[in-house]
C-alpha positions in Angstrom: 0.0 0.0 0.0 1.4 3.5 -1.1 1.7 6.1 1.1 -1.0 8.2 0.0 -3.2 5.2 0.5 -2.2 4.5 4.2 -3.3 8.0 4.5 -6.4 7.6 2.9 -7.6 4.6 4.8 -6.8 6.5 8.0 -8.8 9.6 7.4 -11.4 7.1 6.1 -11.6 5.2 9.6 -9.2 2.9 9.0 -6.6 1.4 11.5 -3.0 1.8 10.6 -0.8 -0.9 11.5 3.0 -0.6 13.6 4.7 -0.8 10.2 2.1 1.8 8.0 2.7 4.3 11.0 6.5 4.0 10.7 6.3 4.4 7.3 4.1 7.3 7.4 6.1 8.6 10.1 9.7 8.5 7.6 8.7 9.3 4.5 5.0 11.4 4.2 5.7 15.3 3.9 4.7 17.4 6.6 1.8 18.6 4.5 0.4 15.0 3.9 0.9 13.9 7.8 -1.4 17.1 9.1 -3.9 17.2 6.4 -4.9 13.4 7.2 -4.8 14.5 11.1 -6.2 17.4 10.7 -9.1 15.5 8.5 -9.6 12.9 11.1 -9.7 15.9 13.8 -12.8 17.2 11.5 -14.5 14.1 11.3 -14.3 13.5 15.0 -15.5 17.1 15.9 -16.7 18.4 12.7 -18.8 21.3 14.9 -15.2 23.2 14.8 -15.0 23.8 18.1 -11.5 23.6 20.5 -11.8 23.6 24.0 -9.2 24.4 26.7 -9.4 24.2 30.8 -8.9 26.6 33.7 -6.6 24.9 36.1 -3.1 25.3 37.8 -0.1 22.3 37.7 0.6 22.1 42.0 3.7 20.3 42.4 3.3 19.2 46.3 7.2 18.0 46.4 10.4 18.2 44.5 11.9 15.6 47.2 12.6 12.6 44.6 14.1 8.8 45.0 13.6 7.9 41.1 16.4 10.4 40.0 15.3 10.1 36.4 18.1 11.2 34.3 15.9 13.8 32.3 14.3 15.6 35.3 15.7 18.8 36.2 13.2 19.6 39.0 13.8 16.8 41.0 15.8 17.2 44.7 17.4 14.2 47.0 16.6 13.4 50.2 17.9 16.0 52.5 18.9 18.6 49.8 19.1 22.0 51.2 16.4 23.3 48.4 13.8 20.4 49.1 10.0 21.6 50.0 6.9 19.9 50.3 3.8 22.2 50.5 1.5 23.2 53.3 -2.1 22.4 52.8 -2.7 26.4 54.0 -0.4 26.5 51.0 -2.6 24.6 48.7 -5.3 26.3 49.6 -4.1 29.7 49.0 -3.0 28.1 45.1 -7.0 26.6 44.9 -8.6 30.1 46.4 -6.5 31.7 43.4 -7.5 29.3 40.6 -11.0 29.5 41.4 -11.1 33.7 41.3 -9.7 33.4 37.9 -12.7 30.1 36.7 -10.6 27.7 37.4 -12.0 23.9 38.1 -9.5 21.4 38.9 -5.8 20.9 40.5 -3.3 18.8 38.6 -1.7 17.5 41.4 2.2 16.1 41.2 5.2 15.5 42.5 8.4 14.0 43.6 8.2 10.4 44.6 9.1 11.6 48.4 9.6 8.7 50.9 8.5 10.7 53.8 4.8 11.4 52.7 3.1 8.1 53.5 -0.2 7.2 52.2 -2.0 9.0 55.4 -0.5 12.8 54.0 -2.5 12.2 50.5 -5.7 11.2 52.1 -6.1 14.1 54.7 -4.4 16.5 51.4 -7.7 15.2 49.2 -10.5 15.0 52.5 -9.0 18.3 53.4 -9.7 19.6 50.0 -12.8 18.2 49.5 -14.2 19.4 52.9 -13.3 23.2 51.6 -14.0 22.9 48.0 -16.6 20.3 47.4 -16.9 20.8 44.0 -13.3 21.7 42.7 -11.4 18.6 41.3 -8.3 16.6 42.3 -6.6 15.2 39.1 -3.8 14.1 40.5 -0.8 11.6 41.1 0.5 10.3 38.0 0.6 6.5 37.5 4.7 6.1 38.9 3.4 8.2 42.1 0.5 5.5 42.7 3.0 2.6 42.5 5.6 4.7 44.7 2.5 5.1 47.5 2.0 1.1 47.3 5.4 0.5 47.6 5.9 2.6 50.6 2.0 1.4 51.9 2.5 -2.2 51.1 -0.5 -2.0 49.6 -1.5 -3.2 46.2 -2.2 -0.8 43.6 -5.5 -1.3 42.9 -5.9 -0.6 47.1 -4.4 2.5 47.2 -6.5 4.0 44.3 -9.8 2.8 45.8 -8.4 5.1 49.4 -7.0 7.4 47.4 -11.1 8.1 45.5 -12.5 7.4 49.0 -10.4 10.6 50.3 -11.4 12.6 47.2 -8.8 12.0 44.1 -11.3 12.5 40.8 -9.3 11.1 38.1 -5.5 10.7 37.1 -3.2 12.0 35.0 -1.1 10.3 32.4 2.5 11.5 33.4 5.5 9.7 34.0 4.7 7.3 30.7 7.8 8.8 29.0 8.1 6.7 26.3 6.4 3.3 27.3 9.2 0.7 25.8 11.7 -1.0 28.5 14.8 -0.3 27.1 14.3 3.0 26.7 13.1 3.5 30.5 16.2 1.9 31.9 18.3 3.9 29.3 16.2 7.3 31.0 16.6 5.4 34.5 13.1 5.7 35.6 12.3 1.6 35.0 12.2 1.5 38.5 10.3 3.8 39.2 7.4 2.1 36.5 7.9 -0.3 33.9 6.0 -0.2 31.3 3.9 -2.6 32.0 3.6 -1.1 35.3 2.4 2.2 33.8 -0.2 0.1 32.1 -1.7 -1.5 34.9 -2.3 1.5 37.0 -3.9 2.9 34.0 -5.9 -0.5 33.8 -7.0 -0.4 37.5 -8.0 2.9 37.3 -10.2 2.9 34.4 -11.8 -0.7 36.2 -12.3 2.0 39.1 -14.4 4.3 37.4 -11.5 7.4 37.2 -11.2 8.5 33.9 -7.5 9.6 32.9 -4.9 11.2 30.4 -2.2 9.4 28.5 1.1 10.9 27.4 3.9 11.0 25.8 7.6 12.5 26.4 9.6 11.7 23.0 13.3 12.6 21.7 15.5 11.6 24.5 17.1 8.6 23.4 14.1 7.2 21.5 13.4 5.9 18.0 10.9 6.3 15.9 9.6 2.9 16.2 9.8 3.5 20.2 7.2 6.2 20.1 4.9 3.9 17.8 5.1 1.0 19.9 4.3 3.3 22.9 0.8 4.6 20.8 0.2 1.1 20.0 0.1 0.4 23.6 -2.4 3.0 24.4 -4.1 1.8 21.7 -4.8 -1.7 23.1 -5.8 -0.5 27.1 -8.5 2.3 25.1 -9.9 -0.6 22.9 -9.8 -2.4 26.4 -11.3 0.0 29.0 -12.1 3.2 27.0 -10.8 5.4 29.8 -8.5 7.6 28.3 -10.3 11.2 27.4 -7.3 12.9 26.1 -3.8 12.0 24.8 -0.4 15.1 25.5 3.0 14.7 23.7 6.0 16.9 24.5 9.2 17.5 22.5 12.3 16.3 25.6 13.4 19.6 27.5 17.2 18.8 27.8 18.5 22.2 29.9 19.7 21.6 33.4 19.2 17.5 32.8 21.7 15.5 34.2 21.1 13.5 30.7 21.4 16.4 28.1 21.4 16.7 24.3 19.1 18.5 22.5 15.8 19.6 21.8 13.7 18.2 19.0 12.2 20.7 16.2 9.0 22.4 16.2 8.3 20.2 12.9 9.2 17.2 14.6 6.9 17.7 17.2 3.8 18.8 14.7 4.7 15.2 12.9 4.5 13.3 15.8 1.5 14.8 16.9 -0.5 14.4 13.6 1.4 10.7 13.6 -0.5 9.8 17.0 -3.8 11.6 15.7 -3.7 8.9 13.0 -2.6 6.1 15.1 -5.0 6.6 18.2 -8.5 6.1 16.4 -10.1 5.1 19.5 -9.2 8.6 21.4 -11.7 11.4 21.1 -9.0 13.8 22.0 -5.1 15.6 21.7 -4.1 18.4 23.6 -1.4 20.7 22.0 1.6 21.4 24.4 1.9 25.3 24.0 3.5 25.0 26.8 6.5 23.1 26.0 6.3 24.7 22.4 5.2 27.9 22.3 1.7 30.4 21.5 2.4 29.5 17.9 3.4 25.7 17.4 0.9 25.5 20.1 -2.0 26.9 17.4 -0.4 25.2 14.4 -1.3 22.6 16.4 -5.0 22.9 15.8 -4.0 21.9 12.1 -2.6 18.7 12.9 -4.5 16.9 14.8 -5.3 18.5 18.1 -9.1 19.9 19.1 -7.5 21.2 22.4 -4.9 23.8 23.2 -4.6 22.2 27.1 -4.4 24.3 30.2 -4.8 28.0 30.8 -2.3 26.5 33.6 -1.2 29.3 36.0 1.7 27.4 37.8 4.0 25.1 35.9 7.3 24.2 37.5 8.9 21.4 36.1 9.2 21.9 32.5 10.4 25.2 33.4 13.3 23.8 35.6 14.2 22.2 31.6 14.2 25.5 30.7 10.9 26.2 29.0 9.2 29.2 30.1 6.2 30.1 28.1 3.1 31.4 29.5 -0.4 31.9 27.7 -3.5 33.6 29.7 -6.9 32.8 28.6 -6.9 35.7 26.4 -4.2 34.3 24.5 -5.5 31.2 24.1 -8.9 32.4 22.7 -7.4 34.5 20.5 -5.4 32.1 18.9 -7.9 29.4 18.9 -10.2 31.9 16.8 -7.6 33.5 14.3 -7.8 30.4 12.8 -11.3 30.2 12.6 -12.5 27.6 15.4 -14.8 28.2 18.1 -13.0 28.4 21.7 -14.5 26.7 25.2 -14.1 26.1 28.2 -14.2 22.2 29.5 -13.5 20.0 32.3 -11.0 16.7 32.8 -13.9 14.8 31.2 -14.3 17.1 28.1 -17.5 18.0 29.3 -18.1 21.8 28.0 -18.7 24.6 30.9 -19.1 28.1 28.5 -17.6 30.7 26.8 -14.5 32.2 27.2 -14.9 33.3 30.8 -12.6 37.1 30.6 -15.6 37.8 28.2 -17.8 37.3 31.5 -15.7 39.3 33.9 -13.0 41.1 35.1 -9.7 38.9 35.1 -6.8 40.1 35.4 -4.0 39.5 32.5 -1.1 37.2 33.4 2.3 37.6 31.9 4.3 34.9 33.4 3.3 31.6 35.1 3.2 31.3 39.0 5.8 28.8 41.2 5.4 26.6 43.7 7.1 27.9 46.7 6.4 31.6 47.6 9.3 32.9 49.6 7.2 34.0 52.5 6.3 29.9 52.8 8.5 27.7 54.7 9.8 24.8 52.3 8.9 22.3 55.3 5.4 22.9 57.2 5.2 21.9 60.8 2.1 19.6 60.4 4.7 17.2 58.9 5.6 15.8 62.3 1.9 14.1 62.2 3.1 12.0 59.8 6.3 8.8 60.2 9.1 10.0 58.3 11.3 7.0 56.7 14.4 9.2 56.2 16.9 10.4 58.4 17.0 13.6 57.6 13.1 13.7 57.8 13.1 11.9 61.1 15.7 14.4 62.9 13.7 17.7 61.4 10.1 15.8 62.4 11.9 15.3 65.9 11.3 11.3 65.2 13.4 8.4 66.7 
């Protein structure tokens, strides 16, 4: 099958295989890969609308034991820069995404060994007791099995507490790219293989949350890697149909212990229409302004994606990479309709909540995205010492034997 037919059958409904996706992937022109995404992206949502969400990116902890070789935001134990938020903290960040018609915290962090299962569950009951109707979408799968490890609990145990104490769905970080060799090569295998990454995702979507998938390429990955790693998502959404949304993002190499270089903005638009083709089953793509800009983020909307992602208001670990960009809901709109589409706001579960809301009222603009520790804040909070610390270091500051 030619090229041009591959592309054809996919547009028309069709299911590419491993080796029509590779081949589509090495040898169609840029024009051919985003007019058969962009196609597919018309016949899924042919009402031309692209829809965005109000939220903020809370990172509760930079303390981190995977030490994954492309992370620049991670700390070790004991580091003199490590924090872990306050929940008067949290609340503050959740009193300031609400003012602005925010819905939803997407809540992450380091895989900390001194924040036991307990910490989460009065975090989310806590929230939930303040906020009843804002949403949790939080801990990505490698931060469920780090909980379980430290609990002793299985997996599918720790997601049923972690619901009970309020968590409303999960996001899709820490798949990288979802092919062994490549994990070891990034050194977070331990932290989730990808089978691991899988299951929580499995368990999950048996539990009723609905989730995100993603995708971090161009570290030490092939082209082949990142098609295997669709494929996979592929298989668990014909299985369980509980993915709403699928994110990739170009490698951010600056202050990485691992390096290189970052990946083109075509590169990134290819592999974004590539898994548009590939991922017939998924209603949705988010473009990643954030890691690529206002406008790759809107080109986007041309190859595949119906969703230009987060208004976001905090983002702190790309940035330690050294990405930086920042887009307010005004921006956002505005390049959602120069190119003609019809913007709105949503939810996690795609579900559509209005118009633009700065068209509503009075929001103020912002210019540059918040951070997780205000200076004010101390970078430990003294309702730590509730909690066992595993450490040393923790146990001597929580005055623990």
């Amino acid at each position: 099958m030619s090229i041009q037919a591959i592309a054809e059958n996919a547009v028309a409904g069709g299911r590419v295989t491993a080796d029509e996706a590779l081949r589509l992937y090495l040898d169609a022109p840029t024009s051919m890969l985003a007019e058969a995404a962009d196609a597919i992206r018309a016949r899924k949502h042919p009402e031309g609308i692209v829809t965005y969400i109000i939220d903020r990116n809370v990172n509760y902890t930079n303390v981190c034991v995977a030490r994954c070789n492309f992370c620049a935001f991670y700390r070790t134990v004991g580091s003199s820069d490590t924090y872990v938020l306050a929940f008067e903290e949290i609340f503050r960040k959740i009193d300031e995404t609400i003012a602005v018609g925010g819905v939803q915290l997407l809540l992450q962090g380091g895989h900390n060994p001194d924040l036991p299962l307990e910490w989460y569950e009065d975090l989310f009951r806590a929230v939930k007791r303040r906020y009843p109707g804002f949403k949790l979408h939080a801990l990505s799968p490698p931060e469920v099995i780090h909980i379980s490890r430290m609990s002793r609990l299985a997996v599918e145990r720790v997601i049923e507490r972690l619901m009970t104490a309020g968590m409303d769905s999960i996001p899709g970080g820490g798949a990288e790219i979802l092919v062994d060799r490549v994990r070891k090569q990034l050194n977070c295998y331990s932290k989730a293989t990808a089978d691991e990454w899988i299951d929580v995702m499995r368990h999950a979507h048996r539990a009723g949350l609905r989730t995100t998938a993603t995708m971090m390429y161009g570290s030490v990955d092939a082209e082949a890697d990142r098609i295997e790693h669709l494929l996979r998502l592929r298989d668990l959404q014909d299985e369980t149909g509980g993915f709403t949304a699928f994110i990739t993002w170009s490698y951010q190499p600056e202050n990485t212990e691992l390096g290189g270089y970052e990946r083109t903005g075509i590169e990134y638009l290819r592999t974004l229409a590539l898994a548009r083709i590939v991922l017939d089953n998924f209603d949705n793509l988010q473009a990643s302004w954030v890691t690529q800009g206002g406008k790759v983020g809107q080109l986007s909307l041309l190859c595949g994606a119906n969703d230009m992602g987060s208004v976001m208001i905090e983002e702190n670990v790309v940035r330690a990479a050294g990405a930086s960009y920042c887009m307010d809901e005004v921006e956002i709109v505005r390049n959602i309709e120069n190119l003609g589409f019809v913007p709105k706001r949503r939810n996690m579960h795609y579900e559509r909540l209005g118009d633009p809301l700065f068209r509503e009222q009075d929001i103020p603009r912002r210019r540059a995205l918040d951070t997780a520790k205000s200076d004010a804040d101390p970078l430990m909070p003294d309702e730590l010492s509730r909690y066992a610390a595993r450490s040393r270091s923790a146990r001597v500051m929580r005055g623990q034997p």
